[in-house]
C-alpha positions as CSV (number, residue, x, y, z in Angstrom):
1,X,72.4,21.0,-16.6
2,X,74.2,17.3,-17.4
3,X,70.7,15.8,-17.8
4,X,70.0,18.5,-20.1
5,X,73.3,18.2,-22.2
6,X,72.6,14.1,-22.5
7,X,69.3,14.4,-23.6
8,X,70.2,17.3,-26.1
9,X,73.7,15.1,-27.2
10,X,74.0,14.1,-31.1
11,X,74.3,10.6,-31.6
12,X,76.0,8.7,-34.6
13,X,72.8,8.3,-36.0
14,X,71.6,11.9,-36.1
15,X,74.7,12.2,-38.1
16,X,74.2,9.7,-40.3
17,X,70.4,11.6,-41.1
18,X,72.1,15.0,-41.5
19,X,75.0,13.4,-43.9
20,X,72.0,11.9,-45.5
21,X,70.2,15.4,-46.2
22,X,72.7,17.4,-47.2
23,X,73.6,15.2,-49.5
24,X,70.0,15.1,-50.9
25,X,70.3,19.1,-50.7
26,X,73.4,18.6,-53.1
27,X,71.7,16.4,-55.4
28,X,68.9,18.7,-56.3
29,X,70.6,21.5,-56.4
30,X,72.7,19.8,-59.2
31,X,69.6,19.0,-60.7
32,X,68.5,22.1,-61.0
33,X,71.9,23.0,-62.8
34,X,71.1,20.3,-65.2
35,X,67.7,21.5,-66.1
36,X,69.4,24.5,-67.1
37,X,72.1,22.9,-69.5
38,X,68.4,21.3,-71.3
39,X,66.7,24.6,-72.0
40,X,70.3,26.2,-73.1
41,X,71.1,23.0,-75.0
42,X,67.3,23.2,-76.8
43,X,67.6,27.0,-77.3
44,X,70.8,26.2,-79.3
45,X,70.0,23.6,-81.0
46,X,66.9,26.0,-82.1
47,X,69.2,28.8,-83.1
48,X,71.6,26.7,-84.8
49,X,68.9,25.7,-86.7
50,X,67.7,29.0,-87.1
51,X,71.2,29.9,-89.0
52,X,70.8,26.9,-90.8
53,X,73.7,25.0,-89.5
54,X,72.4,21.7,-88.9
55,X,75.2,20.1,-87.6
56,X,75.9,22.6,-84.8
57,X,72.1,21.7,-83.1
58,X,72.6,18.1,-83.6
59,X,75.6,18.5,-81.3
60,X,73.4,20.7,-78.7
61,X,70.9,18.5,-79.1
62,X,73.3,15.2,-78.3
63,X,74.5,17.2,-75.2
64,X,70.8,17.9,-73.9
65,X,70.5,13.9,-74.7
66,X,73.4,13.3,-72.3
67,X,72.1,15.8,-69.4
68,X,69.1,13.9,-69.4
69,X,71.0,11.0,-68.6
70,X,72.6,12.4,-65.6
71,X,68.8,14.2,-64.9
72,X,67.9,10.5,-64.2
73,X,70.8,9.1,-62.7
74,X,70.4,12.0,-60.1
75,X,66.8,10.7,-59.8
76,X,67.9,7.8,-59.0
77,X,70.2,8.7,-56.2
78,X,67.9,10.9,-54.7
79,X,65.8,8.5,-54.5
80,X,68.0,5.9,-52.8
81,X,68.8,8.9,-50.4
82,X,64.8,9.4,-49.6
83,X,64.7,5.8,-49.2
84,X,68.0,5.4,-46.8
85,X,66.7,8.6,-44.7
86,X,63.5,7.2,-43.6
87,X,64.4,3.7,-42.9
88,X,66.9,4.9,-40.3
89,X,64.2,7.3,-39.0
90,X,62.2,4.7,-38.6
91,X,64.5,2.4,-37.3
92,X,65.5,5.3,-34.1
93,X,61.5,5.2,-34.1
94,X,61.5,1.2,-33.7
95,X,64.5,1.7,-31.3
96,X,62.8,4.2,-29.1
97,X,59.4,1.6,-29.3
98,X,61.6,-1.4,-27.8
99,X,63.2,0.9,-25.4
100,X,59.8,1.9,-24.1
101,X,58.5,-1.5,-24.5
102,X,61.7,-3.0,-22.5
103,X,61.2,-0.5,-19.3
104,X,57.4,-1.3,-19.2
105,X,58.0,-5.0,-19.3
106,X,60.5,-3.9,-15.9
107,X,57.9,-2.3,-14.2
108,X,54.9,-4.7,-14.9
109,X,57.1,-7.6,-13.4
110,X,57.7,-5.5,-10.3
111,X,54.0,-4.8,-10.0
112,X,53.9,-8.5,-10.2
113,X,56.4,-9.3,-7.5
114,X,54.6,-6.9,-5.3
115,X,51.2,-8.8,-6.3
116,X,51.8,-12.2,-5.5
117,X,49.5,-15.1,-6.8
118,X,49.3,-16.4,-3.3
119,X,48.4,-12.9,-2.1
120,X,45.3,-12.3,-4.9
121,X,44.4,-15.9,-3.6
122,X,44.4,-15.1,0.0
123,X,42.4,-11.7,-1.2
124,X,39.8,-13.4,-3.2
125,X,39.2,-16.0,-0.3
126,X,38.6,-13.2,2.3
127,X,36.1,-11.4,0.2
128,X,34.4,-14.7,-0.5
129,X,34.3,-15.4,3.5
130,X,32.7,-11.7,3.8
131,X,29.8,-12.2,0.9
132,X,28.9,-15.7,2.4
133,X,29.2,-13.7,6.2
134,X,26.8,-11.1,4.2
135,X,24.5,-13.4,3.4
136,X,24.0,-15.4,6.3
137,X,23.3,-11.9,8.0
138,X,20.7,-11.3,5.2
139,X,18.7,-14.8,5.8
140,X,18.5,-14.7,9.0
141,X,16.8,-10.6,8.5
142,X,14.7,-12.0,5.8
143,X,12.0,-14.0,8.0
144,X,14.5,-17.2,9.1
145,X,13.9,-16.2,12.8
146,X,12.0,-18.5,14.8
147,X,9.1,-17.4,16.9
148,X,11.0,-17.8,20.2
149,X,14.0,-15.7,19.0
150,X,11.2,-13.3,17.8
151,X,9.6,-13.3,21.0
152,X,13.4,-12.7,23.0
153,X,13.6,-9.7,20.3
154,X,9.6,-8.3,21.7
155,X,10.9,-8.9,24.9
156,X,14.4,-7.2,24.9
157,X,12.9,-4.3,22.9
158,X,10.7,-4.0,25.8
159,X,12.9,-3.4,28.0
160,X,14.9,-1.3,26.4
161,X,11.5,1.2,25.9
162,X,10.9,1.0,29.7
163,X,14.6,1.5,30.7
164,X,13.9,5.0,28.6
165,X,10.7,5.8,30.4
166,X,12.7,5.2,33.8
167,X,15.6,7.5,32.7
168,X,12.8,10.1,31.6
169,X,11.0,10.5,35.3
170,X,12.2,13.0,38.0
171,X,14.1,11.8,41.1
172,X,12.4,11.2,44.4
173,X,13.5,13.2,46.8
174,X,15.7,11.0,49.8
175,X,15.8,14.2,52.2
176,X,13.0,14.6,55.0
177,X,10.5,17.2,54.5
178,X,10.5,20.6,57.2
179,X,8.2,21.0,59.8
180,X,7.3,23.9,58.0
181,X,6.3,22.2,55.3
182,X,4.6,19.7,57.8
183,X,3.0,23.0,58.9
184,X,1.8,24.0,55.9
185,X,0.4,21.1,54.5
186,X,-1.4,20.9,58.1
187,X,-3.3,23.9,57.5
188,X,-5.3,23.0,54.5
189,X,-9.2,22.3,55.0
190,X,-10.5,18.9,55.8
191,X,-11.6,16.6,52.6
192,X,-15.4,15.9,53.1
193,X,-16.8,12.7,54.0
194,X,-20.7,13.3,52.8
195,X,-22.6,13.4,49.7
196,X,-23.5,17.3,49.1
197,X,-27.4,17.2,48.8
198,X,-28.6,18.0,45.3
199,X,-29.6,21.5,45.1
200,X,-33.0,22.3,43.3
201,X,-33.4,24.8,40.6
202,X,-34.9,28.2,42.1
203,X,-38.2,27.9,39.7
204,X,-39.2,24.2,40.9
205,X,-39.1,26.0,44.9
206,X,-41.6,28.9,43.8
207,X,-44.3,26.3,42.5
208,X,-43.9,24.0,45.4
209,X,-44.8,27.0,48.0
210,X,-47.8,28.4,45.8
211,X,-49.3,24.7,45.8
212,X,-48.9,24.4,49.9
213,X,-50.5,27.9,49.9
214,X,-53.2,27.1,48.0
C-alpha cells in the first residue's frame, strides 16, 4: 500500500501542469464569449444600419473592433500557456530520461567491478592455452606420428583385440573328471589304424567274372 501511495503521490510539478490547463480551459472559454460579443456587435451594427442610424453601428462596430483586440490578446496567452505546458512536460520527460540514465550508469559500473580487467585477461589467456592445447592435439592426429609411434599404436591395438578374444573363450575346467566319465569315454570303439580298401562298383565285378568264365 505505501509503495502504491508514493508512486501515485502528486508532485509540485503535476500541479504546476494542471494550474497550467485550467487556465488554458479558462482562456478559451472566454474566447468563446468574445466571439459572441463580434457576431452581436456586427448584427447591430447591421440593424442600426438597417434603421438608418449610422452612428449607432459605428459604435457597435468600434466595440466588435475592441473584442477583436482582446480575441488576439487571448491568442496570445493561450499560446504562451501551450508553450509553458509542454516544456515542463518535457522537461519531467528529460528528468525521468536522466533518472534512468543515472541508475543504469550504477549498475553497468557494478557489472564492471564484478568483471575485472585482470579477470577477462586471465579468461582470454586460458582460452588461448586451450586453442593452442587443441591444436597440438589436432597435428599430431593429422599424420605428424612417426612410424615407430605408429607401430606402438598397431601393437597396442593388438593387444587390446586379443585381450577380447581371451575374455570371449569358456573357462577350462580345474576339477578332475569321474570315473564314470573315465568309464564312459572307455567304452567308445577303437580308432582304426589301416587304410579301408577301395571298394569297386558292383558293374566292374559282373564283367570281371564273365571274362574268367569265358
Amino acid at each position: 500500500m505505501g509503495s502504491s501511495v508514493s508512486k501515485n503521490k502528486i508532485t509540485s510539478q503535476d500541479r504546476a501542469i494542471l494550474d497550467l490547463k485550467l487556465q488554458r480551459d479558462k482562456l478559451k472559454k472566454y474566447q468563446k464569449g468574445i466571439n459572441a460579443v463580434l457576431e452581436k456587435e456586427v448584427q447591430a451594427a447591421r440593424t442600426a444600419l438597417g434603421q438608418g442610424n449610422k452612428k449607432k453601428a459605428l459604435l457597435a462596430l468600434k466595440k466588435k473592433k475592441y473584442q477583436e483586440q482582446l480575441l488576439e490578446k487571448t491568442d496570445q496567452q493561450l499560446l504562451n500557456l501551450e508553450e509553458l505546458t509542454q516544456s515542463i512536460e518535457y522537461a519531467i520527460v528529460e528528468k525521468e530520461i536522466m533518472e534512468g540514465l543515472k541508475n543504469g550508469n550504477s549498475v553497468l559500473k557494478e557489472i564492471h567491478k564484478e568483471m575485472s580487467l585482470e579477470a577477462v585477461e586471465k579468461l582470454m589467456d586460458d582460452t588461448a592455452d586451450a586453442i593452442a592445447y587443441q591444436n597440438e592435439i589436432e597435428e599430431l592426429l593429422s599424420g605428424k606420428i612417426s612410424d615407430e609411434d605408429e607401430e606402438e599404436i598397431l601393437q597396442e591395438l593388438e593387444s587390446l583385440q586379443q585381450q577380447e578374444l581371451d575374455a570371449q573363450l569358456p573357462s577350462i575346467p580345474n576339477k578332475p573328471i569321474p570315473d564314470a566319465e573315465r568309464n564312459k569315454v572307455g567304452d567308445l570303439p577303437e580308432v582304426p589304424t589301416h587304410t579301408p580298401e577301395e571298394q569297386v562298383p558292383v558293374k566292374q565285378k559282373t564283367g570281371e567274372r564273365e571274362a574268367m568264365l569265358a
